[in-house]
N, C-alpha and C positions, 0 to 999 in steps of 0.2 A: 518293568515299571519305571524304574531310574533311566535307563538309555529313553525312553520314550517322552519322558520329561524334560533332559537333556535335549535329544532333539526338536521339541515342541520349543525351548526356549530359545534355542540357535534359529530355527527359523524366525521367530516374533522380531529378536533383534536383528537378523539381517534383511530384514521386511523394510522398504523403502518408508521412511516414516510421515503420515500426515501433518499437515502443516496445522499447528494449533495455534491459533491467536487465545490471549487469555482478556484479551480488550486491560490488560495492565503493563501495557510498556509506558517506560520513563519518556514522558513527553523532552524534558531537557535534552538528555540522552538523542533523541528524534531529530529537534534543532540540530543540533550537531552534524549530524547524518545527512537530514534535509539540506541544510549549509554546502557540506562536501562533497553531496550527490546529486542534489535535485535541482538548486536554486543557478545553475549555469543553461536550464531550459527552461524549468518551474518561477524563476524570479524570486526575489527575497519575501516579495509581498505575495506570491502564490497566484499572481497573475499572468501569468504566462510569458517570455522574453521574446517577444517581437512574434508572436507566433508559433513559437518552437515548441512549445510544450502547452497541456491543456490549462485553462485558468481555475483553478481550484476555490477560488470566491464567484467570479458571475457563475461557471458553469455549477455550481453549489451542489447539485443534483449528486453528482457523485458521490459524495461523502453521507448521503442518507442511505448506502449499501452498506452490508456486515462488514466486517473484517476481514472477512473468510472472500465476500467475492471484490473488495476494496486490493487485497493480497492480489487474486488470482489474474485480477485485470489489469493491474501493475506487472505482472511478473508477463504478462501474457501481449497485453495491448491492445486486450478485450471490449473496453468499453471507448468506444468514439461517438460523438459527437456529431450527430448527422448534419453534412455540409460543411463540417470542420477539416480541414487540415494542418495537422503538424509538424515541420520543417525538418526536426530532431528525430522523428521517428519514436519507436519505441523505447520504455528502459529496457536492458541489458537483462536477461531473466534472473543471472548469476548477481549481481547487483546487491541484492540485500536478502539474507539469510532470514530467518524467521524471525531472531530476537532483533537484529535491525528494523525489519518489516513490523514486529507488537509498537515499538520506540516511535519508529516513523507516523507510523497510521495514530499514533496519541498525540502527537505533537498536531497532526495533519489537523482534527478534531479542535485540539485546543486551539489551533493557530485559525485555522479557517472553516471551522463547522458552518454548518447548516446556520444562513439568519434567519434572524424572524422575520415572518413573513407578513406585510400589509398591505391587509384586503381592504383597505381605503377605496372608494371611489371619485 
């Protein structure tokens, strides 16, 4: 019963572990991040540097995905922009770790969410 519970826990931990966003990263924290990492293809303003990287205010769309696939298509390069090309290429998968990625993705949010939308004619 013991060895069987010993080895039920050695597997669980050596189990490749899912990426959890908890939607509570330190946006400050993010800036930071975003500054160091992102803002040489992404722009300070989240509009894109000549092309290099996608624009996180007009292209807006993006940021109404979870966190979970916000995460997966940063890390991946998953979601483009059809007709879009970007100079820079992808980020780097290795790039930003989970708690970087909770940090980044709240700043992203806070810095450049989703605007309101006017259905003016």
């Amino acid at each position: 019963m013991k060895s069987t519970l010993i080895l039920s826990l050695l597997l669980l931990c050596s189990a490749p572990a899912a990426h959890a966003f908890s939607g509570m990263g330190n946006p400050d924290r993010g800036k930071m991040i975003f500054t160091q990492r992102c803002v040489m293809c992404h722009g300070e303003d989240g509009r894109g540097s000549n092309g290099m990287a996608a624009d996180l205010v007009g292209e807006w769309h993006r940021l109404t995905k979870s966190d979970q696939e916000l995460s997966h298509n940063i890390r991946s390069g998953g979601l483009r922009t059809p007709g879009k090309v970007y100079t820079a290429g992808q980020c780097p998968p290795q790039m930003l770790n989970d708690r970087d990625m909770n940090d980044v993705l709240a700043y992203l949010r806070n810095a450049f969410g989703t605007p309101q939308l006017d259905f003016k004619r």
